[in-house]
C-alpha atoms as an extended CHARMM CRD file, in Angstrom:
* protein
*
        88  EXT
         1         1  UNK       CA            154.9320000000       49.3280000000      106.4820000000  PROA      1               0.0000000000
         2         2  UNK       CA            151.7760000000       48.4990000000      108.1310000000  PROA      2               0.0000000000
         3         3  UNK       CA            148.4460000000       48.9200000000      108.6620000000  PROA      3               0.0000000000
         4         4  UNK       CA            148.9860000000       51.0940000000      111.3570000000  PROA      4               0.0000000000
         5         5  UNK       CA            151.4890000000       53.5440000000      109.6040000000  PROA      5               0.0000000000
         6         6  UNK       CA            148.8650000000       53.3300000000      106.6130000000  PROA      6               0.0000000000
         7         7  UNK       CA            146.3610000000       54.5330000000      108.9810000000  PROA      7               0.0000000000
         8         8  UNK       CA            148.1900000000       57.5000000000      110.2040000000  PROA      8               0.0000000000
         9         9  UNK       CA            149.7940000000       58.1820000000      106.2860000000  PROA      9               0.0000000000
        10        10  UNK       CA            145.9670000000       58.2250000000      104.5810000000  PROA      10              0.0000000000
        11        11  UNK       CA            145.0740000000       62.1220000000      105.1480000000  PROA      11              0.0000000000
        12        12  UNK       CA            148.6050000000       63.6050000000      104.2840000000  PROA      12              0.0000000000
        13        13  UNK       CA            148.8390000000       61.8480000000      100.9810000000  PROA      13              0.0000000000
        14        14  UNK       CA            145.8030000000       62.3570000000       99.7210000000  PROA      14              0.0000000000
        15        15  UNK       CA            146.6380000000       66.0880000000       99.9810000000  PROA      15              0.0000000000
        16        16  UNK       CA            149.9200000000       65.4820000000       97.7820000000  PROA      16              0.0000000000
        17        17  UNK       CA            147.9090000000       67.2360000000       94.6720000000  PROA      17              0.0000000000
        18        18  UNK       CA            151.7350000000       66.6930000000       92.3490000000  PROA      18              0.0000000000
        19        19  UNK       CA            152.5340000000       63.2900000000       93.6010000000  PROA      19              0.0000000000
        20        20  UNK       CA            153.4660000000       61.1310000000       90.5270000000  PROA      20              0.0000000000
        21        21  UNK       CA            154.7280000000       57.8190000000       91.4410000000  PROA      21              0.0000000000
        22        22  UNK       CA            153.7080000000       55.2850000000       94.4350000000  PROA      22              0.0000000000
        23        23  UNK       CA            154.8660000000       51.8780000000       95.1980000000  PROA      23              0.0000000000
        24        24  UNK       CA            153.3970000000       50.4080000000       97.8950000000  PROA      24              0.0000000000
        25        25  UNK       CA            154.3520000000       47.0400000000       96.8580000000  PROA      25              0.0000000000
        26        26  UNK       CA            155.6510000000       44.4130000000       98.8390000000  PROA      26              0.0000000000
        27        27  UNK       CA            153.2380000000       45.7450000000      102.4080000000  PROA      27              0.0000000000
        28        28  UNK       CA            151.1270000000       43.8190000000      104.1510000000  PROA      28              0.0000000000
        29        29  UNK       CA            147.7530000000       45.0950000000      103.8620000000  PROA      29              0.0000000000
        30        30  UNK       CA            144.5790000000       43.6090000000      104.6080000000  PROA      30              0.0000000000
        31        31  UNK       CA            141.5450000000       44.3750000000      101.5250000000  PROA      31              0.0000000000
        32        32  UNK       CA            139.6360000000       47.1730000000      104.0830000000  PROA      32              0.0000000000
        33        33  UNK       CA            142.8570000000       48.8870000000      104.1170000000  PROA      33              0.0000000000
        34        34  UNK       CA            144.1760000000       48.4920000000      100.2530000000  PROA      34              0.0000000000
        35        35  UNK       CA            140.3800000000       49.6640000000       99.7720000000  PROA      35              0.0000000000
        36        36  UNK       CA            141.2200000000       53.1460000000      101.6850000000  PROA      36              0.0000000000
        37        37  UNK       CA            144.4350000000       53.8130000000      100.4530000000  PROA      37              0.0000000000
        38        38  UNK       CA            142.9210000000       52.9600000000       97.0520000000  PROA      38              0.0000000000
        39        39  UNK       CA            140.4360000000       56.4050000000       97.7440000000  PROA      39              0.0000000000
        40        40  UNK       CA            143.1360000000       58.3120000000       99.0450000000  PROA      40              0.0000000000
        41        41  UNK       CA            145.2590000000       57.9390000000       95.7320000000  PROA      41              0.0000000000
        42        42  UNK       CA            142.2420000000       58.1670000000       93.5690000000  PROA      42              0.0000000000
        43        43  UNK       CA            141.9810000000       61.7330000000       94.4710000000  PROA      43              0.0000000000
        44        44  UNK       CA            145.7920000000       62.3830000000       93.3050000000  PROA      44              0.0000000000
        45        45  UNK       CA            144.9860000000       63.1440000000       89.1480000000  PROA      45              0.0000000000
        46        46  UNK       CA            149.1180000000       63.3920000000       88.3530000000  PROA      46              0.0000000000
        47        47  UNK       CA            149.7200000000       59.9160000000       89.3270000000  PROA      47              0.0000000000
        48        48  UNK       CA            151.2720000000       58.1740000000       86.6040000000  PROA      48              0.0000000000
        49        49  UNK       CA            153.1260000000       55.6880000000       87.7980000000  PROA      49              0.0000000000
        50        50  UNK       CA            151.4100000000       53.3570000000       90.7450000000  PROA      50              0.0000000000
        51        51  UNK       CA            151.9680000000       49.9350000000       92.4640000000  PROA      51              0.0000000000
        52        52  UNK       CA            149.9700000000       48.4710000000       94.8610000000  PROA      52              0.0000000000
        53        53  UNK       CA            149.8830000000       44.8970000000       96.8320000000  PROA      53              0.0000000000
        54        54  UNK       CA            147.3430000000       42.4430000000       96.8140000000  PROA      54              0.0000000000
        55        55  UNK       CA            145.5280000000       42.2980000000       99.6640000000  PROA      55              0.0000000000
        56        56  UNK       CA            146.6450000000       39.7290000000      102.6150000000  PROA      56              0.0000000000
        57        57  UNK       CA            143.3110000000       37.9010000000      101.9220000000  PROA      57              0.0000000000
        58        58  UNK       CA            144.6080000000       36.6060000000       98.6790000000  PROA      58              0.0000000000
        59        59  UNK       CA            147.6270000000       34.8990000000      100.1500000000  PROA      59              0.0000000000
        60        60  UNK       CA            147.9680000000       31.6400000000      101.8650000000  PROA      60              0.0000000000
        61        61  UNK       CA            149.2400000000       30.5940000000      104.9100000000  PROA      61              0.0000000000
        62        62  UNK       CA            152.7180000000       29.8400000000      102.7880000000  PROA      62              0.0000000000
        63        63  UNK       CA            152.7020000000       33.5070000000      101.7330000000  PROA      63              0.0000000000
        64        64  UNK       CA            151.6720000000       32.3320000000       98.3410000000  PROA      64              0.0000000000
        65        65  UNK       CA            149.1560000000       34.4460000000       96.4280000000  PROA      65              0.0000000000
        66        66  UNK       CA            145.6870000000       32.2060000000       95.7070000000  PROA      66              0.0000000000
        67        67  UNK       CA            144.9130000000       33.1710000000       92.0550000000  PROA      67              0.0000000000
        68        68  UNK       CA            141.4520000000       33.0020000000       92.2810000000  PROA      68              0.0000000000
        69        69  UNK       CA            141.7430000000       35.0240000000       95.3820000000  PROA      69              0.0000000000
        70        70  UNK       CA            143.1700000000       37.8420000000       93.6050000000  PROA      70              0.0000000000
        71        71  UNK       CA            140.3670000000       37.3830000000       90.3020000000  PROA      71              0.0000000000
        72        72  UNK       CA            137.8260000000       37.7730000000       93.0340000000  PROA      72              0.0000000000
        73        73  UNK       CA            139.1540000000       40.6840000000       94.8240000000  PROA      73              0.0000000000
        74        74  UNK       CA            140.8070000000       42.7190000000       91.6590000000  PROA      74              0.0000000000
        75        75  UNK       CA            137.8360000000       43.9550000000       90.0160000000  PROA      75              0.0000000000
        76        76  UNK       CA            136.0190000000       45.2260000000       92.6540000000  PROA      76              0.0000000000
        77        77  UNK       CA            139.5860000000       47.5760000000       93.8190000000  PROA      77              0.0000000000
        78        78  UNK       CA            140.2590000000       48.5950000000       90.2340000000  PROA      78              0.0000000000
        79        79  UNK       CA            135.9560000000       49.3220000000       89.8320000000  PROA      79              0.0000000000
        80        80  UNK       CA            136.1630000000       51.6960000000       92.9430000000  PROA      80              0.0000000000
        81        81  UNK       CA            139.6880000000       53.2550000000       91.1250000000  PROA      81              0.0000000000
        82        82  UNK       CA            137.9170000000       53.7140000000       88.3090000000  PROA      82              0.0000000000
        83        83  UNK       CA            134.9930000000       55.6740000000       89.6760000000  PROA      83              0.0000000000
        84        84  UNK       CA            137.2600000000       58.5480000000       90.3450000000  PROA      84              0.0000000000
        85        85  UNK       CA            140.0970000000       58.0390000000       87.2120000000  PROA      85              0.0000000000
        86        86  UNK       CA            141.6400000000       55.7050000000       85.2550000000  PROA      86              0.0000000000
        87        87  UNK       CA            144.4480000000       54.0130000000       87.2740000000  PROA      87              0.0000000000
        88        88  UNK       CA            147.8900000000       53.3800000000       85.1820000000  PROA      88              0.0000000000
């Protein structure tokens, strides 16, 4: 899916109050847009289950992920997941 579809997906779900389980793993999503579906699923408390891809940013041109890219980028996502729960 991409960026596009993520745009138009980003109201409905975070209205799905009893959604459990997400995997949005393996998408191509720049760190602006990981960074608002990150606040749309931080207002769904019954997640338990969720999976999320690192941002294109943290990949290079090979499609390998840089792993200082990812040590930059990580904490700030899971710090703005964190204001509003505790991601699992």
């Amino acid at each position: 899916m991409g960026e596009t579809h993520f745009n138009a997906l980003l109201p409905a779900l975070s209205q799905c109050s009893h959604l459990t389980d997400v995997s949005f793993w393996e998408n191509e999503l720049s760190l602006l847009s990981l960074k608002q579906l990150l606040q749309h699923t931080s207002k769904v408390t019954q997640l338990s289950y969720e999976m999320y891809p690192g941002p294109l940013e943290c990949y290079d041109d090979r499609g390998v992920i840089l792993s200082h890219r990812i040590e930059q980028f990580c904490p700030e996502v899971l710090d703005m997941l964190r204001a509003k729960r505790q991601p699992k």
